[in-house]
N, C-alpha and C positions, 0 to 999 in steps of 0.2 A: 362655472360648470364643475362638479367633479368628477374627476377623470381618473378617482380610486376605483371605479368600477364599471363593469363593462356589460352589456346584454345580447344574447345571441339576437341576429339579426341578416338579412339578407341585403338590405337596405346599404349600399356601398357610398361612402363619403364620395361629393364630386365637388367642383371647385367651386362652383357658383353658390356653394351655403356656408363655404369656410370665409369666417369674420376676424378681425385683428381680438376684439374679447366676444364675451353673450354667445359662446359656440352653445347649440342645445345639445339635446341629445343625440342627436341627426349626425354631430360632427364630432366626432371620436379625438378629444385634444391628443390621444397616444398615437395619433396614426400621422405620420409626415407627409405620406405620400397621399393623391397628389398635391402638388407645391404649388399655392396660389401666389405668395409672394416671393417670389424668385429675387428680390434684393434681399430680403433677408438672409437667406439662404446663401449667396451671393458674400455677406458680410462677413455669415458662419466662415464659410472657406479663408476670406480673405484674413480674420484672426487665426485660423489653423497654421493657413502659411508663414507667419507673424512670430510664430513659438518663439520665447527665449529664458533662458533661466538668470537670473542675477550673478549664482555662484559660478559663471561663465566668465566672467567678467575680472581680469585683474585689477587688484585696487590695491598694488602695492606703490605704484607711482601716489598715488593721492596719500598713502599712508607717509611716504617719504615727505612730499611739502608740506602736508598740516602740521606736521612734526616741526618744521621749522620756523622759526618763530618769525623768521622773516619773510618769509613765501606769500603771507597774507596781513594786508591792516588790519587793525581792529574792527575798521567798518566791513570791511569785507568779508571777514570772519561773522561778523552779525548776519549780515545779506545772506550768504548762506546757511546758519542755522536754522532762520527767519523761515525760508525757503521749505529746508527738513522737516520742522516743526510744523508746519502746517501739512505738508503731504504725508506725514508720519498716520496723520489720523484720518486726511482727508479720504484717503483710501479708502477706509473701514466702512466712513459713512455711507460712500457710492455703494460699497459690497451689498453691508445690509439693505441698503434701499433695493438695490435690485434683488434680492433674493425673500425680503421679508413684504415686499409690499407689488415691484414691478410685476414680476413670474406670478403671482399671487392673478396679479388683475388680467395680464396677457395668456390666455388660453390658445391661441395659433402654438400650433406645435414647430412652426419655420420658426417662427420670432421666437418662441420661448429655447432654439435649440441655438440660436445665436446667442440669449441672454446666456443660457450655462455657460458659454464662451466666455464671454464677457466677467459673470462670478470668476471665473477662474484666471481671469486677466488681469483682478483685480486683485487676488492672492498673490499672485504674481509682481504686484506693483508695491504692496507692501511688504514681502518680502524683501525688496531692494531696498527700502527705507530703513528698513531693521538690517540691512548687510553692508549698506553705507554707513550708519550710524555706528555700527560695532567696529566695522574696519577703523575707520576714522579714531574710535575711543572716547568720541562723544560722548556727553554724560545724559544716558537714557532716559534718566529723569525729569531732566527740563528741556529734553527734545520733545516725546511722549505726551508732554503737558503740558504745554504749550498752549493746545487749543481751549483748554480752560483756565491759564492763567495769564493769557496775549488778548486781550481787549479785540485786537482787531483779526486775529483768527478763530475767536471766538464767535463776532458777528456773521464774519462768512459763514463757518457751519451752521450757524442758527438760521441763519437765511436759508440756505441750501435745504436746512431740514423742516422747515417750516410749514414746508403743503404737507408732508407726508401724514403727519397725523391724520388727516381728514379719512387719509385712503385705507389706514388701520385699523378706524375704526370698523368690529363688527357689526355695525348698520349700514357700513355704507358700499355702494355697490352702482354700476356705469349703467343702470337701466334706466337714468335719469339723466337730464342735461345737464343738471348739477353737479353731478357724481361723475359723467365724462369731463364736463370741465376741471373739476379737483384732481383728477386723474392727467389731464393734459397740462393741466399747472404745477403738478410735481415732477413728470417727466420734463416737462422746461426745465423747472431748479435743477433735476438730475443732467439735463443734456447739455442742454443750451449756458444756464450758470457756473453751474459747477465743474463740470469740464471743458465746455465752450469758452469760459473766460477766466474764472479764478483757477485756473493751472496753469495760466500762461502769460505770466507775470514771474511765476516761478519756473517757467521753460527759458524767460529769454533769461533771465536771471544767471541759472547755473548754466548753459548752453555757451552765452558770454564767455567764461571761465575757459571754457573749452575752447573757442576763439583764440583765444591766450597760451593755449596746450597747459594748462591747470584745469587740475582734478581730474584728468580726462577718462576714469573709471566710472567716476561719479558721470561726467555727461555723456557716457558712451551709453548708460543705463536709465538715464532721461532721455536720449534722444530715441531711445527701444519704447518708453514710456507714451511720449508725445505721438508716436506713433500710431502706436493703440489707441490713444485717447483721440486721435482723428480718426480711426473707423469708427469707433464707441461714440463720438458727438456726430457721423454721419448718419452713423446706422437712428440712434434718438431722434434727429431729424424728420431724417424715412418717413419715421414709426408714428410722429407726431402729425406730418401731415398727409398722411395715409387717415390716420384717425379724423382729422377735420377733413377729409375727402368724403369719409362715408357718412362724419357726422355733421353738415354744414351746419344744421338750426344751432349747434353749439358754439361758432365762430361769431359769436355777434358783437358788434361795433365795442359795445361795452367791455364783453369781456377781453376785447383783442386792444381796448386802452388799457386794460389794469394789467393784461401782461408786457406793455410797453414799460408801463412804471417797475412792474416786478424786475424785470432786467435791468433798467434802468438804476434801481436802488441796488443791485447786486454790483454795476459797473462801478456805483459811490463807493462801496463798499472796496472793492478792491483799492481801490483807488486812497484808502485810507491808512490797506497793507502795506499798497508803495509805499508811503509816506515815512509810515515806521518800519520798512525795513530799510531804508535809503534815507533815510533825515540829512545827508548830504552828498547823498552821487557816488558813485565811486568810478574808475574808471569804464568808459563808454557807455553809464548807465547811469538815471538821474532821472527824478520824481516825474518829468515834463515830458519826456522821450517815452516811458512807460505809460505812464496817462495816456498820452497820444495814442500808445498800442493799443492799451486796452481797450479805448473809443472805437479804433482802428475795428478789430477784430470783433466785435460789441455788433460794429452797423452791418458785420459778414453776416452775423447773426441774425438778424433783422431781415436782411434778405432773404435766408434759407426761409425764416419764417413768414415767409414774403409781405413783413410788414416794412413800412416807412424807415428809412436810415433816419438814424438822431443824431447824428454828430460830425458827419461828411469828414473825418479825420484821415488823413493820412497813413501812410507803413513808413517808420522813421529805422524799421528792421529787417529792412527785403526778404537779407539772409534768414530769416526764418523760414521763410519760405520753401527755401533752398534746403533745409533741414527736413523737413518734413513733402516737399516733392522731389527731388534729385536721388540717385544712387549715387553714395557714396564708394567710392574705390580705397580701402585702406591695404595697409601689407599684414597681410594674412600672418605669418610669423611676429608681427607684431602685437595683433590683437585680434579679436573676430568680427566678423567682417560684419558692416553695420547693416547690409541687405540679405544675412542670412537667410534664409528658408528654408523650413523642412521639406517642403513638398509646393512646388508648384510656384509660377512668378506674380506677385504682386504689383500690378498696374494701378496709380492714379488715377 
């Protein structure tokens, strides 16, 4: 629809013509009110309440250990770059995808007023990778480039980014089953892959660290991140199967095998990160234990998307859990406080 213009009309939007995309002319994308998806809506708030800035965050504690040449092994020092270098860029790709291709196809003005949220969550997410990296004195250049010079952070983004084309192109458009499935198969890679699984290999990663009281600048600004990024994969969720609600002819057997394997080669694909960012364990942390998670957290996925678990794996890291549901209690004079809020309480 385009929603650059407008025509006089007596004709008043009501709920029962507002669609997730395909709004006609009937359904005013500028107009919010009223709200047929009140989860979205729901989400919007629940990022509002969520606000945090990077440069909030002391990171002079992390500047004192990296500095010391004994604070960190060599493997661990890798583990973490490993970690940086892929979220340095991963960021970017989520951004654009939602601003050059999502917002594009999602006309609902509730969902498109959580997406802005979300763009901006994600500016937000790379700025800390750029405020980390500088703190630190990392050297910019082969944190930044990474994703094109790391074999195996190269494959994640290229997987992640791999439906999007289809939805770029100017031919293509959701008035087709074809064209909502290409649509629902990039918002996977966006929700379910990319931040459903490949960021969270690198949450238990640096989060560990913090376990340990190292870095705890750096994971105070990942555990703000992981945060976001569980409303940002619930809300893609929603959104996903709200879409196959209205659209069932589109959920067919076939296509709902080839998004098993789609995930399924994304789960390989991590799984390869492990490998080389850990080639031997470091402490509490070791190619077997993250595999497992990643399986672990993979069959969550498969759930939401109430397909088949594939791997009946285990949690070998409760505490994650505990990171991302629990309120934390820290001393306010010490740092700020991990359940901040601008406005209003954020419920699980």
């Amino acid at each position: 629809m385009d929603c650059s213009t407008t025509s006089m009309t007596n004709d008043r939007v009501t709920i029962d013509r507002k669609r997730i995309f395909n709004n006609d002319r009937t359904v005013d994308c500028n107009q919010l009110v009223p709200i047929k998806y009140r989860w979205a809506w729901n989400y919007y708030l629940d990022g509002c309440a969520n606000h945090w800035m990077p440069t909030e965050v002391s990171m002079q504690r992390d500047i004192e250990q990296w500095r010391d040449p004994k604070a960190f092994t060599e493997e661990e020092r890798h583990a973490i770059k490993r970690v940086f270098g892929f979220f340095s860029t991963a960021e970017s790709l989520v951004g654009n995808n939602l601003v050059l291709a999502v917002y594009r196809c999602v006309d609902n003005p509730e969902c498109r007023q959580y997406l802005l949220r979300q763009a901006f969550d994600e500016a937000i997410h790379i700025h800390a990778f750029q405020y980390i990296v500088q703190s630190l004195s990392l050297d910019e250049g082969e944190i930044f480039n990474m994703y094109r010079e790391i074999r195996t952070i190269y494959d994640k983004d290229e997987h992640a980014m791999s439906c999007t084309g289809n939805i770029l192109d100017t031919q293509w458009d959701t008035k087709t089953d074809v064209g909502i499935q290409n649509l629902l198969k990039n918002l996977i890679g966006l929700y379910v892959i990319t931040e459903g699984i490949f960021f969270y290999a690198g949450f238990v990663t640096i989060l560990s660290f913090g376990r340990q009281n190292r870095i705890p600048g750096s994971c105070e600004q990942i555990q703000y991140i992981l945060r976001d990024e569980s409303v940002h994969m619930n809300f893609g969720i929603d959104l996903i199967n709200t879409i196959i609600d209205e659209h069932p002819q589109v959920w067919t057997d076939v296509f709902k095998n080839q998004i098993v394997e789609f995930i399924k080669n994304g789960v390989n694909l991590e799984v390869n990160y492990i490998n080389e960012c850990l080639p031997n364990g470091i402490l509490g942390l070791n190619q077997d234990l993250l595999k497992e998670y990643i399986q672990y957290i993979a069959d969550r996925r498969f759930s939401r998307l109430r397909l088949p678990v594939q791997y009946g794996a285990g949690n070998p890291f409760p505490w994650m859990s505990e990171v991302i549901d629990l309120k934390k209690e820290k001393n306010f004079f010490e740092t700020r406080v991990t359940e901040y809020q601008t406005g209003g309480a954020l419920e699980w």
